[in-house]
C-alpha positions in Angstrom: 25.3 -87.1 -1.1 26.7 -89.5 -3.6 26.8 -92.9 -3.4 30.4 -94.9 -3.5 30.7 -98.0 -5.1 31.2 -101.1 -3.6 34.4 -102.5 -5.0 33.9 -105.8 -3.2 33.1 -109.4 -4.7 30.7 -111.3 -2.4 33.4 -113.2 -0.6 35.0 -110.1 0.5 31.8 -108.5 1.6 31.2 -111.5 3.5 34.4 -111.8 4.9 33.9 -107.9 5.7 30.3 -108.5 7.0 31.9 -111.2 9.6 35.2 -109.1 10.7 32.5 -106.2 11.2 30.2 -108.5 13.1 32.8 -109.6 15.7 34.0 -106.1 16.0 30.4 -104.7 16.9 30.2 -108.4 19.4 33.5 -107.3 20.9 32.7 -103.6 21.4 29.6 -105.2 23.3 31.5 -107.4 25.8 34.1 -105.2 26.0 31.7 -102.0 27.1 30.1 -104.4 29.7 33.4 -105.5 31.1 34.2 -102.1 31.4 31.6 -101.2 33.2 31.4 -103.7 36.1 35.4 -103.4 36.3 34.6 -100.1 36.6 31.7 -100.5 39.3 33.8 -103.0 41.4 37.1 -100.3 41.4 35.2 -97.0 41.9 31.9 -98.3 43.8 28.6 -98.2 42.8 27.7 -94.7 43.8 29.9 -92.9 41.3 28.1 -93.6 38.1 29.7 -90.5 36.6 32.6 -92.5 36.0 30.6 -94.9 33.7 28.1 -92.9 32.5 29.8 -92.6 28.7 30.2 -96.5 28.5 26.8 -97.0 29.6 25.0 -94.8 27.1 27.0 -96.3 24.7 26.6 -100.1 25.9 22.8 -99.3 26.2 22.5 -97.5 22.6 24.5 -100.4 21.1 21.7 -102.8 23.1 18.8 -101.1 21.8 20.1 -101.0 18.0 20.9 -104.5 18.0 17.6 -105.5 19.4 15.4 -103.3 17.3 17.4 -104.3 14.3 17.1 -107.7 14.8 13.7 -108.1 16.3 12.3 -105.6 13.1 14.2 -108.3 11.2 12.6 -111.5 12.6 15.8 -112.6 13.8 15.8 -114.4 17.3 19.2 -116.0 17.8 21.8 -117.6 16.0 21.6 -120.9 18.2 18.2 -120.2 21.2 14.8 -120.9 20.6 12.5 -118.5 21.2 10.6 -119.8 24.1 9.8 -119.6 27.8 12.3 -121.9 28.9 15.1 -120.3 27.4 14.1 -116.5 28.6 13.8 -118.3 32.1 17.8 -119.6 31.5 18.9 -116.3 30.1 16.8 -114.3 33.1 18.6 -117.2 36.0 22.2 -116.8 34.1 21.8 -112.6 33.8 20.8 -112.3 37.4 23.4 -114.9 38.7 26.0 -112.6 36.8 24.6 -109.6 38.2 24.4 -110.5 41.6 28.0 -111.8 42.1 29.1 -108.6 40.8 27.1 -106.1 43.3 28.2 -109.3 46.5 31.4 -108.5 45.0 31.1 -104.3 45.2 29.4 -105.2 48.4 31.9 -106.7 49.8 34.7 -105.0 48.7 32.6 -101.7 49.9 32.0 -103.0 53.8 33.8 -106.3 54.3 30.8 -108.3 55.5 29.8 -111.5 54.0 26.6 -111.7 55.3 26.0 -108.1 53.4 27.0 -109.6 50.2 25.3 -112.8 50.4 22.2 -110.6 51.2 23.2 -108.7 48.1 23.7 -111.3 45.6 20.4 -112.6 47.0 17.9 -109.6 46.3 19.5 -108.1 43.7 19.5 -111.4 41.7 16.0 -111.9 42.5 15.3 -108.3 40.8 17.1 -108.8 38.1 15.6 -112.7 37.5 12.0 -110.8 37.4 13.4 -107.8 35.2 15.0 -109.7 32.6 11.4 -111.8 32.4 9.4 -109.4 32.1 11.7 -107.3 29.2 12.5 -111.4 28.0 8.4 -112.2 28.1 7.6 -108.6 26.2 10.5 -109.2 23.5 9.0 -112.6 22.7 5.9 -111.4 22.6 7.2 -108.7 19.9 9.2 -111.2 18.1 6.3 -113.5 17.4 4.1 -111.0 16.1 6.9 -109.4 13.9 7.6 -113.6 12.4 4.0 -113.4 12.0 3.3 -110.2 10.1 6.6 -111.3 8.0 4.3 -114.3 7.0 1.1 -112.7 5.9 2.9 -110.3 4.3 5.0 -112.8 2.5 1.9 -114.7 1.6 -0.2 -111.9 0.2 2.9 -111.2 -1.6 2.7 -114.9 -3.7 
């Protein structure tokens, strides 16, 4: 296989690096949207009509995390802390459980049903996304740390 050139100057690969970037970010939001759009017009027991975006939302997910997280990289603009996986975890499983109230209620018409919904599936997904949030951490301070000796024994 050989390998092309790269007729680029560095502005241009930045600029190409950034238009790729949003690209892959839109992709992202735009699989997810799909998704629950999807969910709320077909119901949530016909997964066969989301199975392709998920596997490819959920592939996308896991590259982006591995990537970054074997790169040391955290966030653009969040700390990497228990506070903040404990506002990602509320905001993620707020999300979530408006969307199944919403399939919920669009399914059987009954407030109380999607009130009771919103309620337990939030709460799952709060602990879910804490424990994933809480191991990720975990990860990503041991992969700073080994960046560190390594970049020391290196000097």
């Amino acid at each position: 296989m050989r390998k092309t050139t790269n007729r680029l100057d560095e502005m241009q690969e930045q600029k190409l690096l950034r238009i790729e970037c949003r690209g892959c970010w839109f992709a992202f939001w735009a699989l997810l949207a799909s998704i629950f759009i999807q969910q709320f017009l077909f119901g949530a027991g016909d997964f066969k009509q989301i199975a392709g975006e998920w596997i490819v939302f959920m592939v996308l997910a896991l590259y982006l995390s591995i990537s970054c997280m074997r790169a040391g990289i955290w966030s653009r603009s969040l700390k990497p802390n228990f506070k903040t996986n404990i506002v990602a975890s509320f905001v993620a499983a707020v999300a979530a459980g408006a969307v199944t109230a919403a399939i919920s209620y669009k399914n059987y018409g009954a407030i109380e049903g999607a009130a009771a919904s919103f309620v337990i599936f939030a709460i799952m997904i709060f602990f879910l996304c804490m424990i994933a949030l809480t191991f990720s951490l975990a990860a990503y301070k041991r992969r700073i740390k080994k960046m560190e000796e390594d970049y020391t024994e290196d000097e």
